[in-house]
MARPAKE-105221 format. One line per field, with one value per residue (C-alpha): x, y, z; residue in one letter. Coordinates in Angstrom, 3 decimals, always signed. Each point is the difference from the previous one (the first is absolute). Example, Ala and Ser with C-alpha at 12.3 -4.5 7.8 and 13.67 -1.06 7.14 Angstrom:
2
xx c(+12.300; +1.370)
yy c(-4.500; +3.440)
zz c(+7.800; -0.660)
r c(a; s)
! end
This chain:
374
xx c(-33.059; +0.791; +0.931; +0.896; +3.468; +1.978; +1.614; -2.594; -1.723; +2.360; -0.826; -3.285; +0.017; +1.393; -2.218; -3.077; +0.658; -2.670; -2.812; +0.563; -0.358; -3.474; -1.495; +1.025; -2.816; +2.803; +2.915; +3.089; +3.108; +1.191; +3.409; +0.544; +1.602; +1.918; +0.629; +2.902; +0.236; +1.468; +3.018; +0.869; +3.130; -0.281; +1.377; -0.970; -3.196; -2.095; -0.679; -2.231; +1.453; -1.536; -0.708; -1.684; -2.614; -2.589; -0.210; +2.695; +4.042; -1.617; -0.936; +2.683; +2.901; -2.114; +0.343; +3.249; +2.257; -1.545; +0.819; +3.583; +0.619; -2.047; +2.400; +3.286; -0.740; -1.544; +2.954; +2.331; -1.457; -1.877; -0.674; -2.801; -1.973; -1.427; -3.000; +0.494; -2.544; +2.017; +3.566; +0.288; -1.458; +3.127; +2.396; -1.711; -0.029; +3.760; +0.993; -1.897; +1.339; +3.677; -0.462; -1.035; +3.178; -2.243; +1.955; -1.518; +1.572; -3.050; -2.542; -1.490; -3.095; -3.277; -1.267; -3.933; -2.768; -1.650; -2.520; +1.025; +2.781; -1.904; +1.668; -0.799; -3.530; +0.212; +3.014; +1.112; -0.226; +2.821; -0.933; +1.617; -1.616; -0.042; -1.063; +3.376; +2.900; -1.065; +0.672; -0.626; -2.998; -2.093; -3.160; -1.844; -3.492; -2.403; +0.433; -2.553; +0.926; -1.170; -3.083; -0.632; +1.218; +3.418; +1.539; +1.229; +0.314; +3.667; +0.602; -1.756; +2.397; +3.274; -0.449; +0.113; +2.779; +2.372; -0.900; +1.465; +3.250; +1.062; -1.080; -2.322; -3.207; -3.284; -3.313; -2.672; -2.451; -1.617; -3.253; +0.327; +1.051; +3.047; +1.832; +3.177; -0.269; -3.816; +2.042; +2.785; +1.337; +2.133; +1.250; -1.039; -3.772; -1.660; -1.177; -1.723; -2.025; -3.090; -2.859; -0.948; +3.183; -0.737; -3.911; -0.842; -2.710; +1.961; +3.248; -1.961; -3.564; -0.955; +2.985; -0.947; +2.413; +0.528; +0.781; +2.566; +1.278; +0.028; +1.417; +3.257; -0.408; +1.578; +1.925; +1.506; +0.640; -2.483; -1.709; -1.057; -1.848; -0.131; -2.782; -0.663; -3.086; +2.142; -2.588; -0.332; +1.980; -1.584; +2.265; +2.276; +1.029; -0.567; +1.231; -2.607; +2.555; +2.314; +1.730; +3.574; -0.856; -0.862; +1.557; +3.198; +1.554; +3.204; +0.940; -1.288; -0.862; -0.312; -3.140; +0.959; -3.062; -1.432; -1.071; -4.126; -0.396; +2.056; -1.923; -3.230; +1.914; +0.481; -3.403; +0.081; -2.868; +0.257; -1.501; +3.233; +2.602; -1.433; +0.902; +3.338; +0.767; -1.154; +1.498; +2.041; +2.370; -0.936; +0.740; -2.145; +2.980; -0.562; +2.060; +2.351; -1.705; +2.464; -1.558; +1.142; -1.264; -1.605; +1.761; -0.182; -1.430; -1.692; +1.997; +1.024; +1.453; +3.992; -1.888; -1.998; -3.398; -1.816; -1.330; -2.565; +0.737; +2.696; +2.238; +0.553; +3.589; -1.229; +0.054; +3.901; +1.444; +2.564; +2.837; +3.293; +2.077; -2.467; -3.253; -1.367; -1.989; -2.775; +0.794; -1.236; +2.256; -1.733; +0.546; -1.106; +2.336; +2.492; -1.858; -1.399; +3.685; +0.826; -2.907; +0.350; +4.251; -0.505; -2.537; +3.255; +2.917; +1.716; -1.202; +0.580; -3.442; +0.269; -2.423; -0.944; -2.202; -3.215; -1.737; -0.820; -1.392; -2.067; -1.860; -0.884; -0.970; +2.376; +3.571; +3.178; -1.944; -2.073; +2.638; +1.947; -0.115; +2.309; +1.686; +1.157; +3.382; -0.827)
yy c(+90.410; -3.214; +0.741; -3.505; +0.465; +1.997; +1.415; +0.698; +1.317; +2.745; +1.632; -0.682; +1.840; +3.124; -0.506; -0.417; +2.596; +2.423; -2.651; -0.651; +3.525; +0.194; -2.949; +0.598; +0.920; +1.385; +2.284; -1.949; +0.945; +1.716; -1.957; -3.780; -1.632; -2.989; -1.801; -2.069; -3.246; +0.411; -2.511; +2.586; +2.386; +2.150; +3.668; -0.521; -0.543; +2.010; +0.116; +2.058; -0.531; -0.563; +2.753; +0.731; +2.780; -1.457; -3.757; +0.914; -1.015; -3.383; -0.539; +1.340; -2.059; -3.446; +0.363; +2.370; -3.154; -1.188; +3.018; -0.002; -3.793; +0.974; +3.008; -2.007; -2.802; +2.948; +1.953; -2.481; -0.758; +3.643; +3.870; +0.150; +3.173; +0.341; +2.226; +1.364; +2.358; +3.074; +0.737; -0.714; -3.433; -0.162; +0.525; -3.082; -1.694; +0.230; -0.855; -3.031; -1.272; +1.192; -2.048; -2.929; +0.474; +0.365; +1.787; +3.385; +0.424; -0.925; +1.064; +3.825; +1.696; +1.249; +2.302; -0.541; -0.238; -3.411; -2.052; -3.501; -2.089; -1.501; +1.414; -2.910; +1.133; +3.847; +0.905; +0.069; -2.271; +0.197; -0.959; +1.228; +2.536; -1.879; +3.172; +1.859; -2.560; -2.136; +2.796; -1.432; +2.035; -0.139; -1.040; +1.497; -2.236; +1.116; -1.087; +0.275; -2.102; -3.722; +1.740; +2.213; -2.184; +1.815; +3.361; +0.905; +3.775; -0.195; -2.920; +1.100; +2.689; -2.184; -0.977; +4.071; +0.525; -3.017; +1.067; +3.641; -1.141; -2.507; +2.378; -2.297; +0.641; -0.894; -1.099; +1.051; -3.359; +1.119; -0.774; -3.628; -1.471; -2.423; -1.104; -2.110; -3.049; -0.537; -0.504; -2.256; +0.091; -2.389; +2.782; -1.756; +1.272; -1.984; +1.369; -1.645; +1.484; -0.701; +1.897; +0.177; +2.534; +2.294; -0.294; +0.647; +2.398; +2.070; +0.379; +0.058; +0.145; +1.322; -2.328; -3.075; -2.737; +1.215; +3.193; -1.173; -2.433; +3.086; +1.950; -1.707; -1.636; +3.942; +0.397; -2.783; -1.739; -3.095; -2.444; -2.506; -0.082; -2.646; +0.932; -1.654; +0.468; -0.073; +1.144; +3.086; -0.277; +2.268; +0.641; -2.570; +0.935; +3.530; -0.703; -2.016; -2.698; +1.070; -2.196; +0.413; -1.809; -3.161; +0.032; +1.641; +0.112; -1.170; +0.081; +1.003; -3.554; -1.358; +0.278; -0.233; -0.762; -2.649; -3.712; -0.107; -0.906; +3.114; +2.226; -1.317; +1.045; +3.395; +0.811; -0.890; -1.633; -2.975; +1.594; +2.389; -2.669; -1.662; +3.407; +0.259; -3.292; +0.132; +3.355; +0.866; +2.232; +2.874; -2.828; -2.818; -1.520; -1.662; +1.386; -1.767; -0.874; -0.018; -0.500; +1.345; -1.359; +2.451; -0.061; -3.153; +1.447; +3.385; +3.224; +0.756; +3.948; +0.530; +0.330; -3.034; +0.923; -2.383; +1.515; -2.957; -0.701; -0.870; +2.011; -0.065; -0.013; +0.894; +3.714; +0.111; +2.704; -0.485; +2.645; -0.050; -2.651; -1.232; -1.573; +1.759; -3.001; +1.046; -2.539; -0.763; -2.219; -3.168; -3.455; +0.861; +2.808; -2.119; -1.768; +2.988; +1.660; -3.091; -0.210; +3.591; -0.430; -2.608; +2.741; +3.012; -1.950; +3.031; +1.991; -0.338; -1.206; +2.076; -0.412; +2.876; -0.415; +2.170; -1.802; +3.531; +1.712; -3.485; +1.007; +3.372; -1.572; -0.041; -1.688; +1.015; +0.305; +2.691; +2.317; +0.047; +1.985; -0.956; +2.876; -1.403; +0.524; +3.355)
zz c(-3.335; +1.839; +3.513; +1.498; +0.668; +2.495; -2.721; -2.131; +3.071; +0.866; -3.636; +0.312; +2.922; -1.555; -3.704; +2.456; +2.822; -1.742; -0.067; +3.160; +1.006; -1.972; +1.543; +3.531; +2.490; +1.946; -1.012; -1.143; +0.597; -3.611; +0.234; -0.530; +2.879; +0.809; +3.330; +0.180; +2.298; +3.617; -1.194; -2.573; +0.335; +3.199; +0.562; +3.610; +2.619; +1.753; +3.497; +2.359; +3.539; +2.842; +2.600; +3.248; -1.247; -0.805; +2.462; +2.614; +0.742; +0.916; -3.464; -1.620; +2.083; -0.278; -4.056; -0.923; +0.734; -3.336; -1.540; +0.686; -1.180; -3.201; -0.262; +0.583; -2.638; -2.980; +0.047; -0.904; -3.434; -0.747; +1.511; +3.105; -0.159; +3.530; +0.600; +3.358; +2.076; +0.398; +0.788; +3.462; -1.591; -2.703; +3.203; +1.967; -2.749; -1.385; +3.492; +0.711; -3.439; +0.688; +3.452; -1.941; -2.165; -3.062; -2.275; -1.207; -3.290; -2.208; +2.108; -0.084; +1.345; -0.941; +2.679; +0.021; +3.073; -0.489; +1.677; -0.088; -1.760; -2.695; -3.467; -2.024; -0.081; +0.774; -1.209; -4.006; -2.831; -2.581; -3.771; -2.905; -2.610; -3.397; -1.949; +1.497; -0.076; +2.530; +2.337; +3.361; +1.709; +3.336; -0.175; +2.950; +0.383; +2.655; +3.537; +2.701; +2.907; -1.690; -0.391; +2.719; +2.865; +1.188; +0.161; -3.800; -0.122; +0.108; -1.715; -3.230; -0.510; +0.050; -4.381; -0.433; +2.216; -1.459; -3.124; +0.618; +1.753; -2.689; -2.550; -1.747; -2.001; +1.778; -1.397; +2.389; +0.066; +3.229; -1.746; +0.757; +3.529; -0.406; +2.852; -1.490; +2.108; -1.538; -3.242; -1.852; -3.433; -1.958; -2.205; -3.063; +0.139; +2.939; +2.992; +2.863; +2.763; +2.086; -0.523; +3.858; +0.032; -2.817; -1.040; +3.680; +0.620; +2.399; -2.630; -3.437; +0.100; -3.353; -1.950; -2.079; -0.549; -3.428; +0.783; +2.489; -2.693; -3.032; +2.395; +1.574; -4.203; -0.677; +3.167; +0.523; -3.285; +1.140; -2.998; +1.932; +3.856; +2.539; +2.392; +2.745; +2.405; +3.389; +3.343; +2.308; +2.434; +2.739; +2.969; -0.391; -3.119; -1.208; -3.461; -0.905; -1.178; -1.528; -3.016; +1.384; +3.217; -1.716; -3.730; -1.713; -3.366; +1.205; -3.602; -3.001; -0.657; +3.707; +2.329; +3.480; +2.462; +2.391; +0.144; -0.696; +3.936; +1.179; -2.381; +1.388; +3.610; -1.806; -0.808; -3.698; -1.796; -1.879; -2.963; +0.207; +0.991; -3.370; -1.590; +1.392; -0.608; -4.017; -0.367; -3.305; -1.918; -2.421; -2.578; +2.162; +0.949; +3.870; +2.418; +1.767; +3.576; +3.075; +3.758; +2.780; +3.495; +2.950; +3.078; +2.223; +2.787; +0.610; +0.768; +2.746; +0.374; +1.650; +3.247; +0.010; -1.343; -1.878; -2.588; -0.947; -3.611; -1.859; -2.480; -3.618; -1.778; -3.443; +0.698; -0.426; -2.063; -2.569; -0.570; -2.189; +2.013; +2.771; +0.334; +3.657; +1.399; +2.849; +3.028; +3.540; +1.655; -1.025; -1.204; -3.509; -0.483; -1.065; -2.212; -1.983; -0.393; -1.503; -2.697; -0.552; -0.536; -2.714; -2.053; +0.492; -0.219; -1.006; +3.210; +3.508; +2.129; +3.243; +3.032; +1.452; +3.335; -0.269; +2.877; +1.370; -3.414; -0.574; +2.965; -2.136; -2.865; -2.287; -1.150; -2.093; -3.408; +1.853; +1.085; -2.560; -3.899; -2.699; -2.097; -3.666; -1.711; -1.881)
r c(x; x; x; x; x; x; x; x; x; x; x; x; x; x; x; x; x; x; x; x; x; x; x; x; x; x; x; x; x; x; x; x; x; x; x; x; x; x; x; x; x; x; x; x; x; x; x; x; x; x; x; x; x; x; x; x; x; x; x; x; x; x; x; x; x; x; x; x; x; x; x; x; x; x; x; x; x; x; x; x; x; x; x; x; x; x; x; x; x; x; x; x; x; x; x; x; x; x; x; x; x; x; x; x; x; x; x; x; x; x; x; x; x; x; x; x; x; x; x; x; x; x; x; x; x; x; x; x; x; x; x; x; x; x; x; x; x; x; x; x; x; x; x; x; x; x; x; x; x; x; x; x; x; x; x; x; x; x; x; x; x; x; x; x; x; x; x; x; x; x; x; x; x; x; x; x; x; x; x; x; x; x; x; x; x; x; x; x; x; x; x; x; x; x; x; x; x; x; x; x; x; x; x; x; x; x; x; x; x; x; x; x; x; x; x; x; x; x; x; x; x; x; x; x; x; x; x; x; x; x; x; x; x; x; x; x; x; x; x; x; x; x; x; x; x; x; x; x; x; x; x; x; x; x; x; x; x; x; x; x; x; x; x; x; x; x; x; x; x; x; x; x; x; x; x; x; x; x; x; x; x; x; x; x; x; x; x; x; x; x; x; x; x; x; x; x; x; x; x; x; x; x; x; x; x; x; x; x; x; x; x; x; x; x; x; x; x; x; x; x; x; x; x; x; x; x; x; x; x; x; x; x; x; x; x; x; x; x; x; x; x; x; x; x; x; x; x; x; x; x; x; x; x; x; x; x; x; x; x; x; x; x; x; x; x; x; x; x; x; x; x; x; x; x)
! end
């Protein structure tokens, strides 16, 4: 059976499911699954916001701000489910927003203790079950802290408890860590990751590449991998480089990502940036190749800090009506919008100042989940 095409590839998927099963060293999920892009149709986006239990009021005050402009802009265009501590949290919460005059009418509440804010890579990820309608499911992947570096206790519970409140089926995956940032799909049957972020002794020890790629092959609906090598990051960068930071699928057909001298700046290889650079479609198509700049000048946090690098503006996340654009009051801000405007001309590009989160390691991409149309 040829399997070149994306169509062809979606019944292959199904015909082949049971192979797949037999050859796996690892279990496979028994259901075929299918990720769609983030441009697709949303239902809404998931966040987890930000509290003071776990790194203080300090903390939480520097980056809720971000929150609430993220908020404002999603709930024009879709619903905003908002993963909140406790009660007293949903309270706080509601009236910061009403305060801000952000309108509560599409927003509602998932009460559940969490470490940290990141729900791109703790939280769920939504395909849709081929061998039952297309019936969109959560896929809960392991999650242990980016390998072992952060509190995750809480955090690995959130797939299991969205799952319940929107009444959705749940395939437990647990067997293999995934963190959603370390991963991007064009929803035709590409996916590109580094393997830093998920063959990384301290997430998967005993998994081979081709057990990843047979697994998330079933899971996901992939046919065709982009790997690139990416580096450790140590402290600086406990994801171990994460693909979102660096390169997007804007599009199905569009790679967003860096010039070759602010990818060296990043930490990526030129063996890699040859990768990226040469990468194609499930049909060898190229992609098309858009660049956006790094900042100008390094960041600098709302009270002054210099943080001693500069910040990337391809971890923007894209929702029904709006393109949410990470910026940081620089020069280059501008610039980026614009690039990133001509890609959506049929969606807003909104800046949204995460100075404060940038100095936590992370942007909009990270902090935010996308929910498909059902």
């Amino acid at each position: 059976m040829q399997c070149n095409s994306w169509k062809s590839r979606l019944v292959c998927l199904l015909t082949l499911s049971a192979v797949f099963v037999g050859m796996s060293a690892r279990p496979v999920a028994a259901q075929s699954g299918y990720m769609p892009d983030e441009s697709a149709a949303h239902e809404g986006t998931w966040l987890q916001w930000p509290h003071h239990f776990t790194y203080g009021t300090s903390y939480r005050n520097q980056v809720e701000p971000t929150w609430v402009k993220m908020t404002r802009v999603l709930v024009q265009s879709e619903r905003v489910h908002i993963v909140a501590y406790n009660s007293a949290e949903v309270t706080r919460i509601k009236n910061r927003l009403k305060s801000a005059r952000v309108s509560l009418t599409k927003i509602d509440f998932l009460i559940r203790p969490t470490n940290d804010t990141w729900v791109r890579d703790n939280g769920p990820i939504f395909v849709r079950d081929l061998t039952n309608g297309g019936r969109l499911t959560v896929s809960d992947f392991g999650f242990n802290g980016w390998g072992l570096d952060a509190p995750y206790s809480l955090d690995e519970t959130v797939p299991i408890a969205v799952a319940s409140s929107r009444a959705l089926p749940r395939w437990d995956l647990n067997d293999l860590v995934l963190e959603g940032g370390s991963i991007e799909v064009d929803g035709g049957g590409v996916l590109m990751a580094t393997r830093s972020s998920i063959l990384e002794p301290d997430r998967n020890p005993e998994w081979t590449e081709a057990d990843v790629e047979l697994y998330l092959s079933e899971t996901l609906g992939i046919g065709k991998f982009i790997w690139l090598d990416g580096a450790p990051g140590g402290a600086d960068d406990i994801t171990d480089t994460h693909i979102d930071g660096f390169a997007r699928f804007a599009l199905p057909d569009t790679i967003v990502t860096m010039s070759a001298a602010d990818l060296r700046y990043w930490g990526i290889s030129d063996a890699d940036i040859d990768r990226l650079y040469s990468a194609t479609d499930i049909d060898d198509i190229p992609y098309r190749r858009v660049l956006l700049p790094l900042t100008r000048n390094n960041v600098r946090t709302t009270s002054g800090f210099n943080l001693g690098y500069k910040g990337s503006y391809v971890n923007f996340y894209v929702s029904n009506g709006h393109v949410l654009m990470p910026t940081y009051r620089d020069p280059n801000d501008a610039v980026a919008k614009g690039i990133l405007q001509q890609i959506f001309p049929n969606r807003t590009v909104v800046g949204i100042d995460c100075r404060n989160l940038y100095s936590y390691g992370g942007m909009i991409h990270c902090v935010t989940q996308q929910q498909p149309m059902q």
